[in-house]
Each structure stands twice: as C-alpha cells, then as structure tokens.
MARMARFI-9238 format. One line per 8 residues: number of its first residue (from 1); their letters; for each residue x, y, z of C-alpha. Coordinates in nm, 2 decimals. Layout:
<recs>
NUM	a	X/Y/Z | ...
</recs>
This chain:
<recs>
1	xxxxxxxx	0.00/0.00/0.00 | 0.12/0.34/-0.09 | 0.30/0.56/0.20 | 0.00/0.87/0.15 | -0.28/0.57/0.22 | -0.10/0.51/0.56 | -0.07/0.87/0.66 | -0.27/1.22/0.59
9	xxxxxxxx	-0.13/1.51/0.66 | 0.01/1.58/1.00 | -0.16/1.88/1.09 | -0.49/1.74/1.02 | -0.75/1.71/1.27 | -0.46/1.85/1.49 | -0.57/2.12/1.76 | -0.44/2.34/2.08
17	xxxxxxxx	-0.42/2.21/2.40 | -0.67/2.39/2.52 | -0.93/2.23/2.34 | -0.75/1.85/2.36 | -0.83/1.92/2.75 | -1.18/2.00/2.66 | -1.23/1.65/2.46 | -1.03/1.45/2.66
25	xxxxxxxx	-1.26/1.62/3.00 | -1.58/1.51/2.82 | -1.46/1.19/2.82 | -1.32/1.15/3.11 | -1.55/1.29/3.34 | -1.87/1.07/3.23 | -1.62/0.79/3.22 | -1.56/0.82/3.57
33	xxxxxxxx	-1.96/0.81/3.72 | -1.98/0.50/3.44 | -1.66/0.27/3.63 | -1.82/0.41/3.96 | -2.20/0.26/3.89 | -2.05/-0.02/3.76 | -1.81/-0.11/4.04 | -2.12/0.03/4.29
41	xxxxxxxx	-2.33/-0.28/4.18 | -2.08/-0.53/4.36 | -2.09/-0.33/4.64 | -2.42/-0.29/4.69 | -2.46/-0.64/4.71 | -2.17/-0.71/4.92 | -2.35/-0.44/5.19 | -2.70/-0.65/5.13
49	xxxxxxxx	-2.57/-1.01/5.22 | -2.34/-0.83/5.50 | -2.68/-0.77/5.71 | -2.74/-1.08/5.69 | -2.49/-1.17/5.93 | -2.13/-1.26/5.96 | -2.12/-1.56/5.80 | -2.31/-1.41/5.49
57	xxxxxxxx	-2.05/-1.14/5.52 | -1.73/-1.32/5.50 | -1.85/-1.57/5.24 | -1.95/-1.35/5.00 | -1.64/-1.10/5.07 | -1.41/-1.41/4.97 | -1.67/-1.48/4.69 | -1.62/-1.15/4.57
65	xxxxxxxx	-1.24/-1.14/4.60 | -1.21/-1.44/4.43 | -1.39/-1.40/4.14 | -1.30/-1.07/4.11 | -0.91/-1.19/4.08 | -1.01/-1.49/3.81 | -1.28/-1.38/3.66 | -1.35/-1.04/3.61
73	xxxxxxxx	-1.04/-0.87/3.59 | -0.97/-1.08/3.33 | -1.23/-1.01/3.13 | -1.20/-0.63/3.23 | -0.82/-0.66/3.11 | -0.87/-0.85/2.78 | -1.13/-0.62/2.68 | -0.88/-0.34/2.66
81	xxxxxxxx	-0.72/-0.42/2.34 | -1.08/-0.33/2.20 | -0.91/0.04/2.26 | -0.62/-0.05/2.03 | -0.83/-0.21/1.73 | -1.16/-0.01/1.78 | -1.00/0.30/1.88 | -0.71/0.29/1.57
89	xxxxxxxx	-1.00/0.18/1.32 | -1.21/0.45/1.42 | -0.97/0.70/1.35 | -0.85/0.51/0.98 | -1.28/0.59/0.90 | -1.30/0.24/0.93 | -1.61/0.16/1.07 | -1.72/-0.12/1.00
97	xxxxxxxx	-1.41/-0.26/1.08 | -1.51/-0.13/1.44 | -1.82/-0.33/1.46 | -1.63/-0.64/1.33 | -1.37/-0.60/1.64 | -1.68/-0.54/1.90 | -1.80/-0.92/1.75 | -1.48/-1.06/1.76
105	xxxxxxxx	-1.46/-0.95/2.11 | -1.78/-1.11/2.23 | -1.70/-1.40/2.13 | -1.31/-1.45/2.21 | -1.43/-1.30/2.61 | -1.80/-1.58/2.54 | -1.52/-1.82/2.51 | -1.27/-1.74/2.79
113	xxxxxxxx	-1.57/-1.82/3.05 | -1.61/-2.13/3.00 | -1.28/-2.21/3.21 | -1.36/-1.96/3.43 | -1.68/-2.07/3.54 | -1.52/-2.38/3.57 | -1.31/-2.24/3.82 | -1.56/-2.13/4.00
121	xxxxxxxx	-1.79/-2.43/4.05 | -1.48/-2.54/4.27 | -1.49/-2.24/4.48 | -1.56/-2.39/4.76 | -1.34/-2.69/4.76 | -1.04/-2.47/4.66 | -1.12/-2.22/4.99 | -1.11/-2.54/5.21
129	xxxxxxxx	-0.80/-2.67/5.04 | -0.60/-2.32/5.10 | -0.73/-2.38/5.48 | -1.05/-2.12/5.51 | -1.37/-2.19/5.75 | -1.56/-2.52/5.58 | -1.89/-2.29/5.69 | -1.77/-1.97/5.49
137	xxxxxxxx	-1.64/-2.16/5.21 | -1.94/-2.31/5.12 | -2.14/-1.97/5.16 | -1.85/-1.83/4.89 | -1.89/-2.11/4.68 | -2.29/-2.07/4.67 | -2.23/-1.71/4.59 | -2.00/-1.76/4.29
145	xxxxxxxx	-2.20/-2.04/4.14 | -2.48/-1.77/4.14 | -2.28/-1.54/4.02 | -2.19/-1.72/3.72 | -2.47/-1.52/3.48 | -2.30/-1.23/3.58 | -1.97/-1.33/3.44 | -2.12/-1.40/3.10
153	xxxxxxxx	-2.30/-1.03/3.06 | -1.99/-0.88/3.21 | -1.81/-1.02/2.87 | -2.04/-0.86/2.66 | -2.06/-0.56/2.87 | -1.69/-0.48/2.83 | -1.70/-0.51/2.50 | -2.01/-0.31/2.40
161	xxxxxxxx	-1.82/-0.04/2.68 | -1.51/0.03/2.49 | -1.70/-0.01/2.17 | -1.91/0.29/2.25 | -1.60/0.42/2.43 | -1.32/0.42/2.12 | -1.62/0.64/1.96 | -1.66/0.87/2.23
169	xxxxxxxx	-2.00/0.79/2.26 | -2.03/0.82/2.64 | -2.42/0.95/2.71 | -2.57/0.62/2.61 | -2.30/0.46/2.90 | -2.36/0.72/3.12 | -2.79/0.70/3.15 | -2.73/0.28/3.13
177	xxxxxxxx	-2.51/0.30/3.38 | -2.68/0.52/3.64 | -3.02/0.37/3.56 | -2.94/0.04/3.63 | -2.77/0.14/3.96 | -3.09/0.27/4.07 | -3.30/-0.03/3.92 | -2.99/-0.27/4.12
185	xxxxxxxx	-3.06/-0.14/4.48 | -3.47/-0.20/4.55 | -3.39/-0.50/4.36 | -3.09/-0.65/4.53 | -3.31/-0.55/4.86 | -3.61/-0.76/4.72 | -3.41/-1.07/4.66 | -3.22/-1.11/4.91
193	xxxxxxxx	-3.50/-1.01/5.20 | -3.82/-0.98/5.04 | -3.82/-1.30/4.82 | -3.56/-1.45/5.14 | -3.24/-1.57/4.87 | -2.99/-1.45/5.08 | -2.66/-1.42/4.91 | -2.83/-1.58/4.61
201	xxxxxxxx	-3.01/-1.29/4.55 | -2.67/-1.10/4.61 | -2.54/-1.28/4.36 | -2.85/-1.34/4.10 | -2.91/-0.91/4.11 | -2.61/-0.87/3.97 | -2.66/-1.04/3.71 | -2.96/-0.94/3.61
209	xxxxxxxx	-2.76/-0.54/3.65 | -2.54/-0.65/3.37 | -2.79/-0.80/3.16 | -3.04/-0.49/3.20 | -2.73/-0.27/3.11 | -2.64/-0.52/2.80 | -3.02/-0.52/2.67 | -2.99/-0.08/2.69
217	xxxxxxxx	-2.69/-0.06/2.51 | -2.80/-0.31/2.25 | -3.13/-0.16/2.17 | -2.93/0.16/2.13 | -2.71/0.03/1.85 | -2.96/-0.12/1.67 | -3.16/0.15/1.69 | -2.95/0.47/1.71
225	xxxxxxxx	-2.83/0.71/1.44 | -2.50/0.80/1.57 | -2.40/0.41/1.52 | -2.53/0.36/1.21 | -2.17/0.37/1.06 | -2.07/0.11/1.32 | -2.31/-0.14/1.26 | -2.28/-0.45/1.09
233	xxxxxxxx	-2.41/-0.76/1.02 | -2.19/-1.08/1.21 | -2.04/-1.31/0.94 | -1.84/-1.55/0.98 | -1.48/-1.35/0.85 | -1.57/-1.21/1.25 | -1.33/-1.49/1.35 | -1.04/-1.40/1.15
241	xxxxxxxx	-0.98/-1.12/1.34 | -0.94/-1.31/1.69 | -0.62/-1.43/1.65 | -0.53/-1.00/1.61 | -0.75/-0.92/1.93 | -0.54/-1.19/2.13 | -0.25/-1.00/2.02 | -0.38/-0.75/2.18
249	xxxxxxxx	-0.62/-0.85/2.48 | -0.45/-1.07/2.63 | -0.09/-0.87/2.70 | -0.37/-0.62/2.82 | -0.55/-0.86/3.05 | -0.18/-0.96/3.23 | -0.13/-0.57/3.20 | -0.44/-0.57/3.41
257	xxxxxxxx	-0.44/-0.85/3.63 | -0.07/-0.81/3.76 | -0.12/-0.55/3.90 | -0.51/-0.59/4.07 | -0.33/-0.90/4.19 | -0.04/-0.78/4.35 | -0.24/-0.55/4.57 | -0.46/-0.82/4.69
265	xxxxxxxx	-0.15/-1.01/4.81 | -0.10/-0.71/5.02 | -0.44/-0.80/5.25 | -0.24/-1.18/5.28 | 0.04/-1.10/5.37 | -0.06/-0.88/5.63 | -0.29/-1.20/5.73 | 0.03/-1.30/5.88
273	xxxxxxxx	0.15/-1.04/6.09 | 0.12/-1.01/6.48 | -0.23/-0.87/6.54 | -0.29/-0.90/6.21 | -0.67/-0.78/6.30 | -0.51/-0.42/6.30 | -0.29/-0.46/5.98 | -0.56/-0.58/5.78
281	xxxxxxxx	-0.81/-0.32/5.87 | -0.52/-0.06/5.80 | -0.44/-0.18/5.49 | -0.79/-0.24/5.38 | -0.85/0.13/5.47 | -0.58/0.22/5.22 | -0.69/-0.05/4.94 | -1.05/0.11/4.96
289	xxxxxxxx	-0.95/0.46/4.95 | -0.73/0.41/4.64 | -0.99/0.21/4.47 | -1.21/0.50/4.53 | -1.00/0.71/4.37 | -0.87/0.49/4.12 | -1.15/0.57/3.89 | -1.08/0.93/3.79
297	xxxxxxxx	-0.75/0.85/3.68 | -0.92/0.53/3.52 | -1.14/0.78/3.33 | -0.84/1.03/3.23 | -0.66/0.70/3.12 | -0.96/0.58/2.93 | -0.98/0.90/2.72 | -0.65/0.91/2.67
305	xxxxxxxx	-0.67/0.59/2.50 | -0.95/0.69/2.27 | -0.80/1.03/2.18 | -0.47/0.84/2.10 | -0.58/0.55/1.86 | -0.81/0.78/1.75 | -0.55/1.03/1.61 | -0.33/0.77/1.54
313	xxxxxxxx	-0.58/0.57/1.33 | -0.61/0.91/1.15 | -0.28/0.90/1.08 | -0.21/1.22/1.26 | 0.11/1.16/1.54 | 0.10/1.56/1.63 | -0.29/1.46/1.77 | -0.18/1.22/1.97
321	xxxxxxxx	0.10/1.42/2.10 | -0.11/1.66/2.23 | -0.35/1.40/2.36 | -0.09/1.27/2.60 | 0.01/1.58/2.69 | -0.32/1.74/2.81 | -0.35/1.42/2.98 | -0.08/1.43/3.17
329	xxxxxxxx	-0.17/1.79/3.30 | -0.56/1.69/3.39 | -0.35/1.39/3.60 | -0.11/1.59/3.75 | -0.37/1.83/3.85 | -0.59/1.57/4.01 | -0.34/1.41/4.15 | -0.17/1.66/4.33
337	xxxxxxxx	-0.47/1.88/4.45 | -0.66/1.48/4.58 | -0.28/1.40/4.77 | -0.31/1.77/4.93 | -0.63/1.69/5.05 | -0.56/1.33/5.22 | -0.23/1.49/5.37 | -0.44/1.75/5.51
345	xxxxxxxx	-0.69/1.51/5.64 | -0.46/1.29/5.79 | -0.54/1.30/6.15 | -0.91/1.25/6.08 | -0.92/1.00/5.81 | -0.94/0.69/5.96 | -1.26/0.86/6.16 | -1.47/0.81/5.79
353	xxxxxxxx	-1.39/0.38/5.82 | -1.36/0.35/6.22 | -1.38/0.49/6.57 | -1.09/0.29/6.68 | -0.82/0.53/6.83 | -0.58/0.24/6.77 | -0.71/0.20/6.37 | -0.72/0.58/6.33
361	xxxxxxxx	-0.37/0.66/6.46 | -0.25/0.36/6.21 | -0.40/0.57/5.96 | -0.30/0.94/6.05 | 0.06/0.74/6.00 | 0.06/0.52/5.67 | -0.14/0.87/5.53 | 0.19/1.00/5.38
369	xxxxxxxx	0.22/0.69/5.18 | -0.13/0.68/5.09 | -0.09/1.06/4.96 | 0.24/0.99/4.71 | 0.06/0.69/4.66 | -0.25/0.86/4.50 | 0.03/1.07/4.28 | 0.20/0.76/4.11
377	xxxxxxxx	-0.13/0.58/4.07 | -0.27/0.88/3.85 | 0.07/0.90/3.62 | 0.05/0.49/3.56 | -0.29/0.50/3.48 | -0.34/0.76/3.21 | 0.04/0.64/3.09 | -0.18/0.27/3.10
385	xxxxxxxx	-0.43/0.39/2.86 | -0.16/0.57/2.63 | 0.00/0.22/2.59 | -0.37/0.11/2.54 | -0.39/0.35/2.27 | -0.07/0.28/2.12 | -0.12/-0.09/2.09 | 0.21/-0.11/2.34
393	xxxxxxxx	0.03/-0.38/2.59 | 0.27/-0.64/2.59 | 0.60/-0.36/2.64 | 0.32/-0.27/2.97 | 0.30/-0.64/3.08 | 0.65/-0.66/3.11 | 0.71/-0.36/3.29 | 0.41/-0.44/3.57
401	xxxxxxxx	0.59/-0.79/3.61 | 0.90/-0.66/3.68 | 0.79/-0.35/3.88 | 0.54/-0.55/4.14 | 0.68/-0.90/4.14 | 1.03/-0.80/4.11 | 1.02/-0.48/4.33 | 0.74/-0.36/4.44
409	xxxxxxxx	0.62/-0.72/4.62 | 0.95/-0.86/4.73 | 1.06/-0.47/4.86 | 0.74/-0.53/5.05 | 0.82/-0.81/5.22 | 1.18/-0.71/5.30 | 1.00/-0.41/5.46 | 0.70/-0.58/5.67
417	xxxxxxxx	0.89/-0.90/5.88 | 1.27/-0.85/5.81 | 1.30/-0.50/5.89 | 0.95/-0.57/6.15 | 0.78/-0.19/5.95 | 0.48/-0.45/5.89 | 0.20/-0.30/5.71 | 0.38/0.02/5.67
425	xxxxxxxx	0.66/-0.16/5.50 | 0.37/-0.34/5.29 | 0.28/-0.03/5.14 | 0.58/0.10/5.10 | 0.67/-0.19/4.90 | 0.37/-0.18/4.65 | 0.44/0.22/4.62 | 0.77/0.13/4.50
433	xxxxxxxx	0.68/-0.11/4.26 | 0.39/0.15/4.16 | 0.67/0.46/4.12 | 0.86/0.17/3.90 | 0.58/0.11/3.73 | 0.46/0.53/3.63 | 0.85/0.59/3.57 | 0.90/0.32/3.31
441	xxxxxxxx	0.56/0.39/3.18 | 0.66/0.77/3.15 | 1.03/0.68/2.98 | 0.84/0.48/2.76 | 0.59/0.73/2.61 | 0.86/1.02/2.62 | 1.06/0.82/2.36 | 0.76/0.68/2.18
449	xxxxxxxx	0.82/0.71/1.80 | 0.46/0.89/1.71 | 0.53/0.91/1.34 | 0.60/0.52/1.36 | 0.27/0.45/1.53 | 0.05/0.59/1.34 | 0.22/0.45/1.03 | 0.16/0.09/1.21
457	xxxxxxxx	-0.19/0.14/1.28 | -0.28/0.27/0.94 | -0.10/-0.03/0.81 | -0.30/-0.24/1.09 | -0.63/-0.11/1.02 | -0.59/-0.14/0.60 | -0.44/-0.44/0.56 | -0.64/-0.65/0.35
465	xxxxxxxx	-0.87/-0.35/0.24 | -0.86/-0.15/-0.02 | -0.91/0.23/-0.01 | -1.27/0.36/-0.05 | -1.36/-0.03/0.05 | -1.54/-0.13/0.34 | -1.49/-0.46/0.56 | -1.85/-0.59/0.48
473	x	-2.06/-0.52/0.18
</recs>
C-alpha cells in the first residue's frame, strides 16, 4: 500500500491544547460516574448479604475477592485491546471494521468463561483446600455459582463499553449506567429479604444489573443514528480477526491482572503479621481509598486511549501528541490537588472507616504513603491507557511484572517482617513497585516514536482493504 494511504497530513485534525483538554474532559468525566456505577453494583450487594450476618458477610467477601481476581479482571483486562483495534480503526474511517472487532470480542471474552466458570464451581473446595472456615467456604462457593450469569453479561458488557468508548459515545454509557444502579438497589433488597435468597439474590441481582445494562446498550445500536456507521451484520470472517485481538487482549488482561493481583496479596500478607486484626483493617483502609479514587485516573486514562488511537488511526502523530500531553496535565492536577487533601486530612481519616483510636492513629501514619501513593497511581494509569492506545500492551506487561513482582512485592516483604515496618513496610513496597511502574511507563511514552505508530496502525487497520472499501458489503 502506498505511503499517503498510511498517513494524511500531520496537521490534520490536529488542535491546541486547550481544546484537547476540553475533549479529553468530556470523556473523562462521564467515564468516571460509568466505572463508579459499575463497580457500585458489587458493592451494593456485598452491603445486602453483609446484614445478613457474619457468615453471609465473609462468604460473600471471599466470593467477591475471588472471582473478582479470576474472573472479572480478566475479562476487564482483555477487553482493553478493543481500545487499540476499535480506537485505531475508528480513526482510519473504518467503521465497519469497528463493529467487526466489537464481535470478535464477544465472542473471544463468550469463550474465555467457560474455564472460568469452571473455576468457580470449585470455589468452595479450593477455599477449604487453601485452609478457610468449611462454613464460609461453602457460603462463597454458593455465591460464585450464582454469580456465574454475571460473568457471561460482564463479557459482553466490556465489550459493548469500549465499543461505545473508542467512539466517544459516552451519554448512552452514562444514562445505562446510572439507571441500572438505581434499578440494582430495590432490587438487590427484594431478593435477598423480600423473596428471602440470601446471598443468592446478592449474587443473582447482579446479574440481572449486567444484563439490563447489556439489553440498553443493544437496543441503542440497533436503533440509534449515531452508530449507524458502526453497525454491521456478524459473518463468519468475524473470526479471523481473533487471533489480532489476542494480540492485543491478552498482553492487556496480564497488563491488568498483575497489577489488581499484587495489591490483593498485600491484605495476605498482612494475614500474617502479629495482630494481624489491625494490619488488615489498615491496609484495607488504604486499598479502599485508592480504589475510590482509582476511577478518575481510570477515566483520564480511558480518554487518553480513545484520543490516541483515535488520532493515530487518522494517521495524525501531532494529535496524539497533544493528547498525551493534556492528559498528563488533567493527571497531574488531580493528583496533586486529591494528595493535598488526604495529607491535610490525615489526622481524621481513619474517623470516615472507624472509631478505633488504635485504627485511626495507624492511619493518620501510613497517610503519607497513601498521599504519594495517589500521585503515582494517577501517572500509571493515564500512561496505561496511552500504551492502550498505542497498541504497546505487551511492552506494559512486562514492565508491571518486573515492577510488582520484582520490586514492588519482594521490597514489601523485605520491609514488613525482616525490617519488623509490617504494614507500613507493605505499602511501601507496593508504592515502589507503583513509582517503577509510572517511571518506566513515563520513559516509555517520552521516547515513543509517534510518526512510527501511526504508520503501524494505518497499516494495521488497512491491511487487507482497499481504499474507499469497506470490511462488509
């Protein structure tokens, strides 16, 4: 294919910071209340079956652990090389070539459950294997069989996400989203007490969350003008593209899961320390509170990603320059403005989880961690979705194994019961394998060859078409 079919002109479509902050912002902020309805569903029901009683509580906290480590986050990882294809081919005017990916996606993730659920029929054999209450394992295991419905509408969820996401079509997202958050709660409630399921209604309303959000967004393709472009017909040359999305998703899932995993660790480990009671609520403290704020620089990251392959599938490196860079700055001024705050707060911060002096002096201690912690979590996770963007996932793999499993987790270890710091030195691990982590991930995209991108993704996105052709008649 000629050179001038790969790229246009670089100063088209290119624009002034000031109004790359304004697209990436009205991406990012919608993006944000989406991931937090979303991961509010979970919770909801985790707060439903914890009234049950203690038992209810624990079992479906493991549950929810568990299957959130095999199941979802894998899912929620692969998904995200979607933003490479979708994002680049949106850019290249390909579009049907978009809705051909969004397919191909469905049914790669359809297929990946299967072990999964597998898995998680044996939940409760594997908890009493690894030495967990018989009682409590079964109540997990009830809870993840139920919640097996869940994991096959959370496969097509993702999808249909970044497909509307690589678009930047976030309002349909956005009134899903909230809608079925406030359809979830009354029903969650009505399962699990009014219709007496218990955790099986825990489990069995979030499914039918997922599905109700599937079913919205579906209608709205089918039936919406601004995807009319997007919309195709499945055939069966849908599966010749999976072997490309594996290129793709899965480098992004191990991207993904490394890292969600190596923070979980963190509430075993400190499992094992004297009054281990304390450590654990400390460090559960500071795993919720980042998780909370996780999703803003989740959202910054996500439209990062879909400004990037967007401008790179358009053959315009200068665009996604400038795409980075107003990311970076909307990061940086998060992140520095929500680590002010929590330093502030310090001495009163552990008040909003518990009235434990003991727990909220802990806190008014670890704080200053917590505070740089917020910092380096905001760089890595916009610089994330850049290397979403770019198509540089399995470059990102590597550099989360080597910064949490050869760093940031052994450092933390060293820390907690050589030196006896115990869940300070925890954390202080996992934000050294975290400034690793944003450090290589800001090297990276500093020497990124832009020019060279974008040539690859136009030559990814055209290959096998010719120009003025579409993928599907």
């Amino acid at each position: 294919m000629e050179e001038a079919l790969l790229l246009v002109p670089e100063d088209k479509g290119c624009c002034g910071l000031g109004k790359e902050i304004k697209k990436l912002s009205y991406i990012a902020a919608p993006m944000v209340v989406v991931s937090v309805s979303q991961n509010l569903l979970q919770v909801v029901s985790v707060m439903m079956a914890g009234h049950l009683g203690e038992l209810s509580l624990s079992g479906v906290a493991i549950a929810s652990s568990f299957t959130n480590v095999t199941g979802f986050s894998l899912l929620f990882g692969m998904a995200g090389g979607l933003e490479t294809l979708c994002g680049q081919a949106y850019g290249a005017e390909q579009y049907k070539k978009l809705g051909s990916y969004t397919y191909c996606s469905i049914i790669s993730l359809i297929f990946v459950c299967f072990p999964v659920s597998l898995l998680w029929m044996f939940v409760e054999k594997i908890l009493i294997m690894m030495g967990q209450d018989p009682l409590v394992s079964s109540e997990a295991g009830k809870y993840s069989i139920w919640l097996l419905p869940a994991l096959l509408a959370y496969a097509i969820l993702q999808s249909l996400i970044r497909y509307f996401l690589t678009q930047g079509l976030i309002l349909p997202m956005l009134l899903s989203s909230c809608a079925t958050l406030c359809f979830h709660v009354p029903l969650c409630w009505a399962l699990v007490y009014k219709f007496e399921l218990g955790t099986t209604g825990a489990a069995l309303s979030i499914g039918f969350s997922y599905w109700l959000t599937v079913i919205f967004l579906v209608i709205y393709i089918q039936y919406s003008s601004a995807c009319d472009k997007t919309r195709v017909s499945f055939s069966l040359d849908v599966f010749r593209s999976i072997p490309e999305f594996f290129r793709f998703g899965f480098p992004s899932a191990v991207m993904s899961c490394l890292e969600w995993w190596s923070f979980e660790l963190l509430i075993l480990f400190s499992g094992l320390l004297p009054n281990s009671k304390l450590e654990t609520s400390v460090l559960s403290i500071c795993l919720t509170t980042m998780s909370l704020h996780y999703f803003i620089p989740y959202g910054v990251g996500a439209a990062a990603s879909t400004r990037v392959s967007n401008e790179l599938g358009a053959g315009n490196p200068r665009g996604a320059k400038a795409a980075v860079l107003a990311a970076t700055m909307i990061a940086a001024v998060e992140a520095i403005s929500v680590s002010t705050i929590l330093f502030s707060c310090r001495s009163v911060l552990g008040y909003a989880y518990s009235n434990e002096k003991e727990i909220v002096d802990y806190v008014t201690r670890i704080t200053p961690l917590l505070s740089f912690s917020v910092i380096m979590d905001s760089v890595q996770a916009v610089f994330s979705g850049v290397a979403r963007g770019t198509g540089s996932q399995r470059l990102a793999a590597f550099v989360n194994l080597g910064a949490y499993y050869l760093v940031g987790l052994p450092l933390a270890l060293v820390l907690c019961f050589m030196l006896q710091l115990r869940g300070m030195g925890l954390w202080a691990g996992i934000l050294a394998g975290t400034t690793t982590q944003a450090l290589f991930y800001a090297l990276i995209t500093s020497f990124t060859n832009w020019q060279k991108k974008a040539v690859e993704a136009r030559e990814r996105i055209f290959e096998g078409t010719n120009v003025g052709e579409s993928v599907f008649a």
